[in-house]
N, C-alpha and C positions, 0 to 999 in steps of 0.2 A: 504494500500500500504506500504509495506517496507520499511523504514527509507532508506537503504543501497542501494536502487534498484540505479542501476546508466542505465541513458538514453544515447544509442549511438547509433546518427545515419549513417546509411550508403544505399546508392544506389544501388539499381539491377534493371533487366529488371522485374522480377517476384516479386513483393514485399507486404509485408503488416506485420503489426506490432506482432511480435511477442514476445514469453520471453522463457530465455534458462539458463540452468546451465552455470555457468561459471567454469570452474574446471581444471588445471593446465592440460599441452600439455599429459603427461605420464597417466593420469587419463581418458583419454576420454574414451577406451574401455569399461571400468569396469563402471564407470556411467551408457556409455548409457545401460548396459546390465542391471543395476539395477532400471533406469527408465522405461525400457522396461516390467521386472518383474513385476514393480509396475502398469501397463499397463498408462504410464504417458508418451511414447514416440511421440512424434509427429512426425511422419515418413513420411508427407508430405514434410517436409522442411527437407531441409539438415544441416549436421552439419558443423560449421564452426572451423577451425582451421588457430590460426595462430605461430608466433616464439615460442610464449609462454603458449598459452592458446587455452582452445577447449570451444566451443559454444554449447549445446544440445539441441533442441528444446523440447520444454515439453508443454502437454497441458494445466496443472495450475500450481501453483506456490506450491512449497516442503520446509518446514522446512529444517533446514541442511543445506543447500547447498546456494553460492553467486547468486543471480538469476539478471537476468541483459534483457533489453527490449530494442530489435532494428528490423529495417526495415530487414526479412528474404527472402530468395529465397527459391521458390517453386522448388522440385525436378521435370525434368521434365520427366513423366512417358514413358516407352519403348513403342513405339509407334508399334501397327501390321502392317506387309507389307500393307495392306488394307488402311490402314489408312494411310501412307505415301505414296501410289496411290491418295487419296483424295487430300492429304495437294497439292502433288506436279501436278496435272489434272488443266492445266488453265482455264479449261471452268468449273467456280465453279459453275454454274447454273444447270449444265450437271454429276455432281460428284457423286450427289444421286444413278445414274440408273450404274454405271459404276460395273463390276459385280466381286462380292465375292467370287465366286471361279472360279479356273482354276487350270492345269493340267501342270507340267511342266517336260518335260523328256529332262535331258541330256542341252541343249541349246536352248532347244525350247519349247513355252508355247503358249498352245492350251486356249483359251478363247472364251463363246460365246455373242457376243454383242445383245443387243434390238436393235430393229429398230431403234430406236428415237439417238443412237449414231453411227449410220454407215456413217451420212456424214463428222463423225468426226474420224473416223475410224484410221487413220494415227497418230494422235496427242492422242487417246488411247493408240496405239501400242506401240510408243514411250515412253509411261509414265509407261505401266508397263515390257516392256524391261530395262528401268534406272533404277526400284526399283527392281527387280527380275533375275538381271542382265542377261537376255538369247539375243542374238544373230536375233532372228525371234519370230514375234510374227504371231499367226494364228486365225482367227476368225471362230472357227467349229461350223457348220450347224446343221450337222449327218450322220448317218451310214446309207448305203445306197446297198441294193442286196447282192448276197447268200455269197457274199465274203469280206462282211463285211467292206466297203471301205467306208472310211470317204469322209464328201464333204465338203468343207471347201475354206478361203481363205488366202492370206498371204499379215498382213495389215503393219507388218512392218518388216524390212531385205530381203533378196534373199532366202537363202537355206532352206528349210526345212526337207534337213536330218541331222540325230544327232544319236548319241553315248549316249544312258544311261544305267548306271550303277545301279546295282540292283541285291542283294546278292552275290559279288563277281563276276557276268556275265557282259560284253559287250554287249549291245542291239542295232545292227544298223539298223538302218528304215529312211524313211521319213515319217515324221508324218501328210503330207499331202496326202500320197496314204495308209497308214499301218495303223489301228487300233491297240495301244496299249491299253489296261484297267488296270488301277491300281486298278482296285477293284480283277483284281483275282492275286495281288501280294503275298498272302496268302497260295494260293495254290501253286502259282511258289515255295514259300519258301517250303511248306512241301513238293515238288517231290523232291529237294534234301536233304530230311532228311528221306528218304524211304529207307529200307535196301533193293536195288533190286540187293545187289552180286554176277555177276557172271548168272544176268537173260538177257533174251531178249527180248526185249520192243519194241514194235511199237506206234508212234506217229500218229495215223491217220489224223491227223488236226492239220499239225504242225507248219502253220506259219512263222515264223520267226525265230522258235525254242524257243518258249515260257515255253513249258517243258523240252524237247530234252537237251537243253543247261543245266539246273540244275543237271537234270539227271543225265546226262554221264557224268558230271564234280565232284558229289559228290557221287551220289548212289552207285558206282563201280558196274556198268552192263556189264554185256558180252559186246551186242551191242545193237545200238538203232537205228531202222529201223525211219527215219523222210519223213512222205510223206503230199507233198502241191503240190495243181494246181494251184494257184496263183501266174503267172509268175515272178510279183514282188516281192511278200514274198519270195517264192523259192532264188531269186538270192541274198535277204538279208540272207535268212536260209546259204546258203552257205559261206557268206561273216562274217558271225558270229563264224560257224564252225571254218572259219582261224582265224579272231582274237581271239579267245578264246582259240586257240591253241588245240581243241579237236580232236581226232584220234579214237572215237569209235563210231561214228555218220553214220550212211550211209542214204544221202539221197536220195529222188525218187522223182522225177519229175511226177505228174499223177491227175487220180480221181483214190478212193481208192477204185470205185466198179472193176476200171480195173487193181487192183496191182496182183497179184498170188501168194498170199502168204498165205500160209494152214499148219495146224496143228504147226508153229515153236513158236511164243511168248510165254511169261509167264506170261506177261502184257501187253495189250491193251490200250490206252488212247484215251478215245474220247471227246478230254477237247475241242468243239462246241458245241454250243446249236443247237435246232432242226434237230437233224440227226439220231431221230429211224429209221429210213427206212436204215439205213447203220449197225445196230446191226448186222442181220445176217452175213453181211462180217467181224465185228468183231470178233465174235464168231469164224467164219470161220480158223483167222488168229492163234487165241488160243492153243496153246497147247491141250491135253489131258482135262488140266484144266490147270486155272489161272484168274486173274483177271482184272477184264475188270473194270478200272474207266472211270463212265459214266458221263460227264453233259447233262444236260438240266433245262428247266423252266417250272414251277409249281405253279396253282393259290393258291392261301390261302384254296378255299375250297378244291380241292384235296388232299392240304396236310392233310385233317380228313380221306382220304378212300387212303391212300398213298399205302398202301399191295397192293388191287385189283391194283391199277393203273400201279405197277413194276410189279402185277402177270401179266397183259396183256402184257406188253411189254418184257418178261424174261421168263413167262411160259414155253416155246418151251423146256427149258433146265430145267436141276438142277441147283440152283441157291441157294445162299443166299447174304443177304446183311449184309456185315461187317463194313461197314461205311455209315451214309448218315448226310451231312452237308450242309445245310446252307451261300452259300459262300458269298451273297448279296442280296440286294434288285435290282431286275432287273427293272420293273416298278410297278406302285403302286397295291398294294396284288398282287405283281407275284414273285418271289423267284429262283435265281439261286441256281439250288442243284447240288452238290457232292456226286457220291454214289461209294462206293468201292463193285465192287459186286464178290464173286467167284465162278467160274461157272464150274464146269461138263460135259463134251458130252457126249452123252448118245451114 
């Protein structure tokens, strides 16, 4: 032990004995960078400074330097929203099961509970409204018929519609009758980084305006025909149209087997899953030629015989495929895919 070692003690909430350079208030940076070098920083505790003097904490003791040994505070580490759900959840018994992800658009945050916390439902809500600061919280079920409507309930706040923001667009829904997915935010971003100058674009499953809006806002299209029979979506698709302040959107109210619209696009979007049965309308709406980006879902093994699979459902036409992506994991070995296909009429 050091002749010079000088003991000072001092009280914290977080404490236990430590030892630290002691080295004039102007000297602290350059220390700690050269204990740090030395890999000698103790960067659990913090460094103390005061009028005169800075504190370093170091793991052992270094030649050179005044080293001095007192009761230190632990720094305390940035805690995950997750974890600041837990600290702040009263029913600590109940904290385990309380759930690790959730979905938050705009003011509102979509979470789904276990059974074993729904008679506590309220006092969840509450706990991650305070830490995630939204307005309503929702306990979602699932998606439920061809129109893809969430089932769900609202365990804490009134409203559940909300405004979110997402590359520059306005998104208004209720997120208790509207499926959004942030898993095809991906896609949203790349239709506005599509050069469709001066094209015209039909949305055939448009939602909300989940493409429509990127679109027309950044692509610079002619125009972009948006059709939805979801009464709901519809009256949001138009309600987005105005805030968004867009003028080259034209919507249509319908099913798209009963729209009349032949040989005008240059691009088709059929961004729904399961809707082969609606290709030939798409085609229909097609230009001479143009292209038709296609989704749907695809097991694992499919994707080994993927040709055959687009030749059955594309054969009819000249066809190729210029893009096929990947967009997510839909359910387990099944595969949301993106295909950019351009097609021909014969």
């Amino acid at each position: 032990m050091l002749k010079d070692k000088l003991i000072i003690k001092v009280s914290f909430i977080l404490f236990t004995t430590m030892i630290y350079v002691k080295v004039q208030r102007k000297k602290v940076e350059d220390v700690k960078e050269k204990m740090f070098e030395m890999g000698n920083l103790e960067d659990n505790y913090k460094i103390i400074v005061d009028d005169k003097f800075g504190y370093i904490p170091i793991k052992k003791y270094v030649n050179g330097y005044e080293i001095v040994e007192f009761e230190g505070e632990r720094r305390k580490k940035n805690m995950s929203p997750y974890e600041k759900i837990k600290e702040l959840f009263p029913l600590k018994n109940y904290s385990l099961y309380l759930p690790q992800k959730w979905e938050k658009y705009g003011d509102v945050l979509l979470i789904k509970l276990p059974d074993l916390l729904n008679p506590y439902k309220g006092i969840v809500g509450e706990t991650y409204s305070k830490v995630l600061n939204v307005k309503t919280v929702i306990n979602y079920k699932m998606v439920k018929g061809e129109l893809r409507e969430p089932e769900g309930e609202v365990i804490y706040g009134e409203n559940s519609e909300t405004i979110h923001v997402e590359n520059g667009i306005y998104y208004k829904f209720d997120a208790l009758k509207i499926m959004f997915s942030s898993g095809n935010v991906d896609e949203r971003i790349r239709m506005s980084k599509l050069n469709f100058v001066n094209n015209r674009i039909v949305d055939m499953f448009a939602g909300i305006g989940y493409f429509s809006l990127p679109i027309a806002k950044y692509s610079f299209p002619e125009k972009v025909i948006a059709i939805e029979k979801n009464p709901i979506s519809f009256k949001y698709l138009l309600e987005n149209i105005r805030i968004n302040n867009i003028n080259n959107i034209i919507p249509i109210f319908g099913d798209n087997r009963n729209i009349k619209i032949k040989d005008w696009a240059d691009v088709v979007i059929m961004g729904y899953i399961h809707t082969k049965e609606f290709i030939p309308y798409a085609v229909n709406m097609l230009n001479k030629k143009g292209i038709l980006i296609y989704h749907d879902t695809f097991r694992r093994d499919e994707m080994k015989n993927f040709e055959k699979i687009i030749e059955n459902l594309f054969g009819n036409y000249q066809f190729y495929i210029i893009r096929k992506h990947i967009l997510k994991s839909y359910a387990p070995s099944i595969y949301h895919v993106v295909l950019d296909i351009f097609i021909r009429k014969v």
